[in-house]
KOLNU-506962 format. One record per residue (C-alpha): residue in one letter; x, y, z. Coordinates in Angstrom, 1 decimal. Layout:
N
seza=A&c1=X&c2=Y&c3=Z
...
***
This chain:
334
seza=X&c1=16.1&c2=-22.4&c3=-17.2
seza=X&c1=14.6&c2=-22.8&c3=-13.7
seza=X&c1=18.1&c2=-22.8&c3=-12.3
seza=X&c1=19.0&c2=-19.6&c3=-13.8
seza=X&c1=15.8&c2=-17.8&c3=-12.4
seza=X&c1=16.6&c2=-18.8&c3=-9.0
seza=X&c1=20.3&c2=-17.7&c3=-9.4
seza=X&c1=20.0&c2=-14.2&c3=-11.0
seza=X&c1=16.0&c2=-13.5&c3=-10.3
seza=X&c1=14.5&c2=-11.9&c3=-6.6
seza=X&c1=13.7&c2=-14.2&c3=-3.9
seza=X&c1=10.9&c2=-11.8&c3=-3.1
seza=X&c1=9.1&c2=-12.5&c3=-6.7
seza=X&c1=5.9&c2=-12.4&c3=-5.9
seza=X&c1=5.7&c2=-8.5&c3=-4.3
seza=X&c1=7.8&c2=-7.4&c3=-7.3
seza=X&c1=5.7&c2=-9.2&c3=-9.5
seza=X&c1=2.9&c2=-7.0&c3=-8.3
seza=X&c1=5.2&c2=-4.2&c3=-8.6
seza=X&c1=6.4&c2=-5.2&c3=-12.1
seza=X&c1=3.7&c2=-6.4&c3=-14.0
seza=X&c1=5.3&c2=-6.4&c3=-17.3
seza=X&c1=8.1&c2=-9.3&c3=-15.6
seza=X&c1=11.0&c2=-6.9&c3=-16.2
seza=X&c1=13.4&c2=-9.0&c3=-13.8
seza=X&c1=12.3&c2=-12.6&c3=-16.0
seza=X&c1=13.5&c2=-10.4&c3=-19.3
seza=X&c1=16.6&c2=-9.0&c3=-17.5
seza=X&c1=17.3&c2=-12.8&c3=-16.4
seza=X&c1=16.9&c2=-14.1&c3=-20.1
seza=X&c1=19.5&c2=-10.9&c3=-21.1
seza=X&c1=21.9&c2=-11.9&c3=-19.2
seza=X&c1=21.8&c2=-15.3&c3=-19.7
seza=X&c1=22.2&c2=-14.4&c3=-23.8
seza=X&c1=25.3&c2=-11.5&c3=-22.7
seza=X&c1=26.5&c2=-14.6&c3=-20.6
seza=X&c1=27.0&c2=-16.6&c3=-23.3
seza=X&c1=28.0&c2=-14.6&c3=-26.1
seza=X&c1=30.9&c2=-12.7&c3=-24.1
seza=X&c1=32.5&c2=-16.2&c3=-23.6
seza=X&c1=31.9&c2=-17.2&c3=-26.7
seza=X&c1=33.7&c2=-13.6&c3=-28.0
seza=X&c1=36.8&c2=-14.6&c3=-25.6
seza=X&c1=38.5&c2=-17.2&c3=-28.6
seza=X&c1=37.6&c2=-14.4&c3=-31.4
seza=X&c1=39.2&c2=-11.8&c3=-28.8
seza=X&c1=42.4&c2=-13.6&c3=-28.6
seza=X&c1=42.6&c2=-14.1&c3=-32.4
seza=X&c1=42.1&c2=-10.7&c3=-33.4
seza=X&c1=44.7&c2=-8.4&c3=-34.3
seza=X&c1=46.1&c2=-6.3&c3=-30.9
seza=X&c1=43.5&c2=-8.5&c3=-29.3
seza=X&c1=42.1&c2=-5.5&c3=-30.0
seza=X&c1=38.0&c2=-7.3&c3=-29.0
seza=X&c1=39.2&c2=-8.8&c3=-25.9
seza=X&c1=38.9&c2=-5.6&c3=-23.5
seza=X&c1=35.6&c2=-4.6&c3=-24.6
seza=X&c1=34.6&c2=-8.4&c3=-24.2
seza=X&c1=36.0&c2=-9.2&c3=-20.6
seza=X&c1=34.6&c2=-5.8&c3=-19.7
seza=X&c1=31.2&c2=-6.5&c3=-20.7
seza=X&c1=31.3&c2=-9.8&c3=-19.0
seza=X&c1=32.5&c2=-8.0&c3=-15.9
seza=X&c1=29.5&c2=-5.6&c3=-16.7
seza=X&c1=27.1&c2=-8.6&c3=-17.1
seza=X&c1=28.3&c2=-10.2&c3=-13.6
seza=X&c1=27.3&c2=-6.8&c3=-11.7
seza=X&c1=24.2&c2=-6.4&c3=-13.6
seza=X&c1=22.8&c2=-10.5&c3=-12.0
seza=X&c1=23.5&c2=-8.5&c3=-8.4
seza=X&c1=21.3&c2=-5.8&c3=-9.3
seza=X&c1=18.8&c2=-8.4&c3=-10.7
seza=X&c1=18.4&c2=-10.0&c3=-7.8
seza=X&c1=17.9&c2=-7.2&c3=-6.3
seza=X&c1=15.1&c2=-5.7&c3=-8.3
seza=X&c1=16.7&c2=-2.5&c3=-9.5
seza=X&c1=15.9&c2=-3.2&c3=-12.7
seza=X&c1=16.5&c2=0.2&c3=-14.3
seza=X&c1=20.0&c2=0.5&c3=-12.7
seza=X&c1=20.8&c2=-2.6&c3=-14.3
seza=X&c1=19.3&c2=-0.7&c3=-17.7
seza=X&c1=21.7&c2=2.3&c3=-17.7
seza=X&c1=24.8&c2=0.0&c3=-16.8
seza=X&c1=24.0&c2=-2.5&c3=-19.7
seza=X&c1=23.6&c2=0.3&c3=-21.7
seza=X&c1=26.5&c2=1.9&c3=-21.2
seza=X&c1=28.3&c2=-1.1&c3=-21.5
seza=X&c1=27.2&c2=-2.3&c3=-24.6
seza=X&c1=27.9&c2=1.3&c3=-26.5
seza=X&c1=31.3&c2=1.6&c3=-24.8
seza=X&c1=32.1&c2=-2.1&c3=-25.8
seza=X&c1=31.3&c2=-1.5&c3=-29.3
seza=X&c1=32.5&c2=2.1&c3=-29.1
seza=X&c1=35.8&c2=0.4&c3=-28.1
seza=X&c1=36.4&c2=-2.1&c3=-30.7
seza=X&c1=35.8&c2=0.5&c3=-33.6
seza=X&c1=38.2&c2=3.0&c3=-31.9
seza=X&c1=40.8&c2=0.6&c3=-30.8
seza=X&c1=41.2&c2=-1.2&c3=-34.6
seza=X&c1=45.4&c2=-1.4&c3=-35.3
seza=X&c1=47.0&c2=2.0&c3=-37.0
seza=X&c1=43.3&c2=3.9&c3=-35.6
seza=X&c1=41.4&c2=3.0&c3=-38.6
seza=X&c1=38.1&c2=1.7&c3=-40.4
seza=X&c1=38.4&c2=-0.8&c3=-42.4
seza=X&c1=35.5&c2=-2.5&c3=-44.5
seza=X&c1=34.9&c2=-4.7&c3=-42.5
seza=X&c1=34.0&c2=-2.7&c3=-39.3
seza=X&c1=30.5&c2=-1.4&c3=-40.6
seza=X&c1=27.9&c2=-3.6&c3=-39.6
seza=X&c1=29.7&c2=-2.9&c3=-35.9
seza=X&c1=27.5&c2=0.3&c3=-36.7
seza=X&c1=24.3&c2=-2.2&c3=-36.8
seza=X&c1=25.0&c2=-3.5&c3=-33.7
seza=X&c1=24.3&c2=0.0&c3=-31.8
seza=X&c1=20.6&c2=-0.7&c3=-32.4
seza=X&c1=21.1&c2=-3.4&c3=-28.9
seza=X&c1=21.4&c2=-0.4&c3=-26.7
seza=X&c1=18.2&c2=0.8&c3=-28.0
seza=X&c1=16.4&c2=-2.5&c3=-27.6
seza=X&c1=17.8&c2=-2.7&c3=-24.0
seza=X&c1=16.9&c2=0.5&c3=-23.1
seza=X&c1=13.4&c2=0.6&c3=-24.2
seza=X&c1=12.5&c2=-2.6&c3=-22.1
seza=X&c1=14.1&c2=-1.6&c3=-18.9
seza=X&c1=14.2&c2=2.3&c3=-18.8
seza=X&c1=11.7&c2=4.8&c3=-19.2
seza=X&c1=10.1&c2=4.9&c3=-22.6
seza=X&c1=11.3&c2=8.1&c3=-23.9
seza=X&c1=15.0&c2=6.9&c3=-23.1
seza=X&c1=14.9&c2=5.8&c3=-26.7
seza=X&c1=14.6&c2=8.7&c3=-28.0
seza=X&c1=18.3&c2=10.0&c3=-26.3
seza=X&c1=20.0&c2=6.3&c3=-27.2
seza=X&c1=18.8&c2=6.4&c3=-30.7
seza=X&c1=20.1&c2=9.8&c3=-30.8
seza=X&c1=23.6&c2=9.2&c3=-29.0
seza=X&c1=23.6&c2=6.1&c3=-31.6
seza=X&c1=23.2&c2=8.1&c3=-34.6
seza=X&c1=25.5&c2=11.0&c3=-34.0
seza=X&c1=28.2&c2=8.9&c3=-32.4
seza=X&c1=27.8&c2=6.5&c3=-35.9
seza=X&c1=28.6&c2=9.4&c3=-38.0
seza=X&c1=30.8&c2=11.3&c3=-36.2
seza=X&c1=33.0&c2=8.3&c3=-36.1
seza=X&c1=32.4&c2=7.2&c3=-39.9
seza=X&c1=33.7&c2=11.2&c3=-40.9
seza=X&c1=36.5&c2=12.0&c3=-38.5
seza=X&c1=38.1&c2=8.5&c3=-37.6
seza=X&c1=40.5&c2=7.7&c3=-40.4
seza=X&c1=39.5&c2=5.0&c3=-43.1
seza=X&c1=41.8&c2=2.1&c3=-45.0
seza=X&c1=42.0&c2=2.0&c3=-48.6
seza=X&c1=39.3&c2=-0.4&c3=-49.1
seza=X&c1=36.6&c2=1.2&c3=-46.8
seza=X&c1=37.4&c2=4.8&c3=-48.5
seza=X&c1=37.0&c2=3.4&c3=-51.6
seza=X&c1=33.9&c2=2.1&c3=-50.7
seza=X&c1=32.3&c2=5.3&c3=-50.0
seza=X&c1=33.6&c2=7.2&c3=-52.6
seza=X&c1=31.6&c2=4.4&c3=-55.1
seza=X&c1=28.2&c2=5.3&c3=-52.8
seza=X&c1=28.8&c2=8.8&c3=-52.4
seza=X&c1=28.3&c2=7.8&c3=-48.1
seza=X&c1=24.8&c2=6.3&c3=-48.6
seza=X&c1=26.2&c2=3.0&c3=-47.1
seza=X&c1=25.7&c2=5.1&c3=-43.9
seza=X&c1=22.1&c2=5.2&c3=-44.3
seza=X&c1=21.8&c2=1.1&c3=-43.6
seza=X&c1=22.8&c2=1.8&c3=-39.6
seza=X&c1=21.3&c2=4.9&c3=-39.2
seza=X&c1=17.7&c2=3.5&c3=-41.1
seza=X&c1=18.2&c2=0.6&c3=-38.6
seza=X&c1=18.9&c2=2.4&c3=-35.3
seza=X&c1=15.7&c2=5.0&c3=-36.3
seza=X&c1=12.8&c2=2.2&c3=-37.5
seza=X&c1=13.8&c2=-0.2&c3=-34.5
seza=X&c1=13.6&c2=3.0&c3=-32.3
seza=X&c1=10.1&c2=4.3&c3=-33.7
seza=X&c1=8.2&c2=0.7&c3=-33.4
seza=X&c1=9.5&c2=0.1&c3=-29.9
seza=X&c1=8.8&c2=3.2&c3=-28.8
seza=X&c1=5.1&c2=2.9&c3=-30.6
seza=X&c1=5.2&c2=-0.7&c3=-29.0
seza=X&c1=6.3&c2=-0.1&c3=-25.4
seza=X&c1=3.9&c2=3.0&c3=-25.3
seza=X&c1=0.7&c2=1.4&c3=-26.3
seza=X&c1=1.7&c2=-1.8&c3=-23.7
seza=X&c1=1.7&c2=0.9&c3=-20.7
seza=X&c1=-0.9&c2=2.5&c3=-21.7
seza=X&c1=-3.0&c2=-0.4&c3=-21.7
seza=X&c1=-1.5&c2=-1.8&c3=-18.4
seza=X&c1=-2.3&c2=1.4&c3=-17.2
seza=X&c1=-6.2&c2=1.3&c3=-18.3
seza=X&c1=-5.6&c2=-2.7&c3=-16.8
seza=X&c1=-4.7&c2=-1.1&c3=-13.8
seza=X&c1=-7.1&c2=1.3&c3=-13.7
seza=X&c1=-10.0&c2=-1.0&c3=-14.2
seza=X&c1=-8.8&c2=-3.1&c3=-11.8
seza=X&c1=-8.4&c2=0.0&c3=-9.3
seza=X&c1=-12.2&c2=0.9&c3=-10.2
seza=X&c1=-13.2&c2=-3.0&c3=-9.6
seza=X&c1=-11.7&c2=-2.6&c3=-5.8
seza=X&c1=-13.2&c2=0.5&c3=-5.5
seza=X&c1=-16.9&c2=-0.7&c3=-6.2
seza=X&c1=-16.1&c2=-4.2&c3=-4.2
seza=X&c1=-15.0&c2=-1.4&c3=-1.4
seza=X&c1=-18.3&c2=0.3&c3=-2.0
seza=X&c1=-20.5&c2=-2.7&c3=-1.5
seza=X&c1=-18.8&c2=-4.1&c3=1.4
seza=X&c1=-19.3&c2=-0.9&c3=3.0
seza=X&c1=-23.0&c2=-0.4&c3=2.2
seza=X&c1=-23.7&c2=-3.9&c3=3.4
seza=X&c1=-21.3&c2=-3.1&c3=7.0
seza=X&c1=-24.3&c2=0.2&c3=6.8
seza=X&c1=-27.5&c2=-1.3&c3=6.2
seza=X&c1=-26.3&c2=-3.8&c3=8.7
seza=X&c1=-25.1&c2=-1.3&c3=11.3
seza=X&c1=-27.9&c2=1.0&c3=10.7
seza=X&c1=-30.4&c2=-2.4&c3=11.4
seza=X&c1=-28.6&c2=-3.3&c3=14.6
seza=X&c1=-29.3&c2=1.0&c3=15.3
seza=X&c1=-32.7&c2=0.5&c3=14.8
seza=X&c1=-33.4&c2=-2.4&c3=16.8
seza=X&c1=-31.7&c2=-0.8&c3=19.6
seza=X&c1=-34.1&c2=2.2&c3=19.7
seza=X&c1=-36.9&c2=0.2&c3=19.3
seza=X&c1=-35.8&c2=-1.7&c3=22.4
seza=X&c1=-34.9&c2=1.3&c3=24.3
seza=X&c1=-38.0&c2=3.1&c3=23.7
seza=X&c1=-40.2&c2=-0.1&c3=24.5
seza=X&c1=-38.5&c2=0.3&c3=28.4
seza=X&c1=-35.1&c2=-2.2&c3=27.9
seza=X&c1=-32.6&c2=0.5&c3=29.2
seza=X&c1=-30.3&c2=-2.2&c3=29.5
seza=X&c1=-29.9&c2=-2.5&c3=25.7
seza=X&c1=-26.7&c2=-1.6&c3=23.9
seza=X&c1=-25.8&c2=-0.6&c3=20.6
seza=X&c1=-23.0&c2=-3.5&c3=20.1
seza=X&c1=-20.6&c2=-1.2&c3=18.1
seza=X&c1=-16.8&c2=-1.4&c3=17.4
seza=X&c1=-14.4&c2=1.0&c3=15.7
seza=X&c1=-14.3&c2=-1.2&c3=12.9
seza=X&c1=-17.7&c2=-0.2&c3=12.3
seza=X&c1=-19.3&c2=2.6&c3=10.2
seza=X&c1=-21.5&c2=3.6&c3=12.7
seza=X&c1=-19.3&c2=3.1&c3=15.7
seza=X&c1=-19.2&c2=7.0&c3=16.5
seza=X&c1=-23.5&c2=7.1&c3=16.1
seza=X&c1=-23.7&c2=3.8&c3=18.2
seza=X&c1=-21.5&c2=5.5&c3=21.3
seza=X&c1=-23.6&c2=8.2&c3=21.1
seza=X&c1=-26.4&c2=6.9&c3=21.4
seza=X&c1=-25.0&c2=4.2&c3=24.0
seza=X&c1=-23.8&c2=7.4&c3=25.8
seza=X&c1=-27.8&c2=8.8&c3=25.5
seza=X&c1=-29.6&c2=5.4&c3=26.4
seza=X&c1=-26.8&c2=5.5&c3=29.9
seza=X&c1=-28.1&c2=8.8&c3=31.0
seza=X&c1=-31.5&c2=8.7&c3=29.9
seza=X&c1=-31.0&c2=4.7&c3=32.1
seza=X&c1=-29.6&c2=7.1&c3=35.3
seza=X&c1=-32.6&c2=9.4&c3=34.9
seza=X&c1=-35.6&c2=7.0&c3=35.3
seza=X&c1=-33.0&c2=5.3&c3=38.6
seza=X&c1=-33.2&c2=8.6&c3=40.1
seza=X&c1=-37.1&c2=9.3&c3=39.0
seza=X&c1=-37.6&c2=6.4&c3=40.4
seza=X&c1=-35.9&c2=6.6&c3=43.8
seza=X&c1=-37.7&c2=10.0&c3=44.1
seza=X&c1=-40.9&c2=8.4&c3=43.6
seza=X&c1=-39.8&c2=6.1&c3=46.5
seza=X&c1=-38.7&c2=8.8&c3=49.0
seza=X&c1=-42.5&c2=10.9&c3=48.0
seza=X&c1=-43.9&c2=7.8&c3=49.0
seza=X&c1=-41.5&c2=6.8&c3=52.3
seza=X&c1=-42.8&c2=10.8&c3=53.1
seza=X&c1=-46.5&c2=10.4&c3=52.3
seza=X&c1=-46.0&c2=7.1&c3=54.4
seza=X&c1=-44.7&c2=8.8&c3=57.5
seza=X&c1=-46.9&c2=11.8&c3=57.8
seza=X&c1=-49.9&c2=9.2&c3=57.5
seza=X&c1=-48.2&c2=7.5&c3=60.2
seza=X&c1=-47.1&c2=10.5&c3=62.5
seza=X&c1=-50.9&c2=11.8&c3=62.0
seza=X&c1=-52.9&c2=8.7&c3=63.1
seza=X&c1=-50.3&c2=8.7&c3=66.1
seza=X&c1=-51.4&c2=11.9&c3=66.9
seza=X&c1=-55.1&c2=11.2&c3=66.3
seza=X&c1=-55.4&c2=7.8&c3=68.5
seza=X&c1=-53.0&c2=9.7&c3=71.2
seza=X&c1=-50.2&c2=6.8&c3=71.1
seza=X&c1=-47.0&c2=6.1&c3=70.2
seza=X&c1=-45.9&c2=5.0&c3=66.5
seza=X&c1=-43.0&c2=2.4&c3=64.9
seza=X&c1=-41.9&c2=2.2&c3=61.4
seza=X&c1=-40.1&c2=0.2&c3=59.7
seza=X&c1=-37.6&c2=1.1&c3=57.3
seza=X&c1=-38.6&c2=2.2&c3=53.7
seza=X&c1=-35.0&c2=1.5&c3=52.1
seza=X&c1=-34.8&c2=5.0&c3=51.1
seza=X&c1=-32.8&c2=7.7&c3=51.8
seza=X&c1=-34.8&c2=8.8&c3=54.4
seza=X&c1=-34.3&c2=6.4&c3=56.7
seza=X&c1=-31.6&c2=8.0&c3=58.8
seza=X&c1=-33.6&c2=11.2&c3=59.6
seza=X&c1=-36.7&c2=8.7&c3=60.9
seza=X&c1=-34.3&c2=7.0&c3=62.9
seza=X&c1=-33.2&c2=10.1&c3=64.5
seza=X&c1=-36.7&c2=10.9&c3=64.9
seza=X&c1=-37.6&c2=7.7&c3=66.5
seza=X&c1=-34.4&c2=7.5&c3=68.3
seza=X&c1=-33.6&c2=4.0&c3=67.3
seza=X&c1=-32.7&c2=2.0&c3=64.9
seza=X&c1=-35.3&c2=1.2&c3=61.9
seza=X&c1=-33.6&c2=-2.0&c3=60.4
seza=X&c1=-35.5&c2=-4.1&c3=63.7
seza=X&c1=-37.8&c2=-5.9&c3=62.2
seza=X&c1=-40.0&c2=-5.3&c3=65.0
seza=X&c1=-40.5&c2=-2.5&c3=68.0
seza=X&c1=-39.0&c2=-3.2&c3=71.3
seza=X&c1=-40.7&c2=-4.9&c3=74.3
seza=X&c1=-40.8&c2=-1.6&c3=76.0
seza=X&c1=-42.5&c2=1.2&c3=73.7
seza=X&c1=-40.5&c2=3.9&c3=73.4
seza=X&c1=-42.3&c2=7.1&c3=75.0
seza=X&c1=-42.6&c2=9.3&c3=71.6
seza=X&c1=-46.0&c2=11.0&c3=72.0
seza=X&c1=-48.0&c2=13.3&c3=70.7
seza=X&c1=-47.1&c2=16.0&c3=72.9
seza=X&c1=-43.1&c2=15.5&c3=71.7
seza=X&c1=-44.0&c2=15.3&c3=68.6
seza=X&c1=-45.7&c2=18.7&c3=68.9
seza=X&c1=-42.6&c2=20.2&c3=70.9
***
């Protein structure tokens, strides 16, 4: 049977596996196989019947059956429903209208019995309530046919003896099979559907727990961050990706450590300028106290351009020229 799978099934299995859980393609496979083999074995009884009357319906169905492996393989599994369908009431439809002179004979009732395949096919590959139309296209076409299409001797005689309740054998048969598969196919969906469900409901919660441990995990790697920061590590980062939970709190407060980093620079380098300016007034005052002129060296700060203006020359010499330049106390005062 292997060898049949891989002729008539999808080569993609495994995604419409997941799409089909109840293997609709596997029981469309083994259909075909069975419609396969009985259409050739109808093509000897076809060419012995009278008119070869069988043989169209047969070959057609076959032809039928050959289309429906293409649609099989490629997963349109109700497609393939409808057509088999179809072809399996207009094959049988055929033979009972095509019987030589137009007429029933005796032997052309359990034909009638064999309507009840349409409903089994299209209850396992169409939408449930589908059965309820076939079994009802079934039954009115089964009567209709048995009253208007005219009867041989033998068959009227037959329902004159049981007053027409031979009908009830076909019709009993296409209404029982149609209520338990419908009961049947109903109660499998909607347990695949609570299967499905619970299974939803189990991702869900795994989902859920994932991402409380990606949050207590984030929230941790938050924490120690602050704690760093506020201990004086301005260097610290939050080390957060857009994968992560937190990654719009952790920019933020990346973002706030930055500035709050570029603050304490700039406190800082104004606490080096107040220091470079409490330098060079001490400086320019004991100048002007011990009458004499004054060096200094570079602080490093901004400030250093506007003392070497002052001094008129340049603070980054380590040390003061041979000859002292003549910046007194009375220039400092003009």
């Amino acid at each position: 049977m292997s060898w049949w799978y891989r002729l008539v099934e999808p080569k993609s299995s495994i995604t419409l596996r997941q799409n089909d859980p109840l293997h609709r393609t596997r029981v469309a496979s083994i259909l075909l196989l069975i419609s396969f083999i009985t259409c050739l074995a109808f093509i000897p009884a076809g060419l012995n019947s009278t008119n070869y009357h069988v043989l169209p319906p047969v070959l057609g169905l076959l032809l039928v059956t050959i289309i429906a492996i293409f649609l099989n393989r490629q997963g349109k599994v109700e497609l393939l429903g409808i057509l088999i369908v179809i072809a399996v009431n207009a094959a049988l439809a055929s033979i009972l209208l095509t019987y030589p002179g137009f007429a029933l004979t005796q032997n052309a009732m359990p034909i009638y019995d064999l309507f009840v395949l349409s409903v089994i096919i299209a209850v396992s590959f169409l939408p449930v309530r589908s059965v309820v139309y076939t079994t009802t296209f079934n039954c009115l076409f089964i009567c209709l046919d048995l009253f208007l299409q005219p009867h041989t001797p033998d068959l009227q005689q037959v329902l004159i003896e049981t007053n027409y309740t031979i009908l009830l054998r076909p019709l009993a048969i296409q209404i029982i099979v149609a209520f338990i598969t419908y009961i049947w196919v109903r109660n499998a969906n909607r347990a695949l559907e609570r299967a499905n469900q619970a299974e939803l409901i189990a991702q869900l919660e795994r989902d859920m727990a994932q991402q409380k441990r990606d949050l207590d995990v984030g929230i941790q790697q938050l924490l120690q961050t602050l704690v760093e920061a506020a201990n004086g590590n301005l260097n610290v980062r939050a080390p957060y990706s857009q994968e992560n939970v937190l990654w719009q709190v952790g920019s933020a407060v990346n973002m706030l450590i930055s500035r709050l980093q570029r603050t304490t620079m700039n406190e800082q380098e104004l606490n080096r300028i107040k220091g470079e300016l409490r330098r060079l007034i001490q400086t320019v005052r004991e100048s002007k106290r011990n009458h004499n002129n004054f060096y200094l060296m570079p602080g490093g700060t901004d400030l250093d351009p506007l003392i070497s203006e002052l001094l008129g020359s340049n603070l980054s010499q380590p040390t003061p020229p041979s000859s002292p330049f003549p910046f007194n106390r009375r220039e400092l005062n003009n």
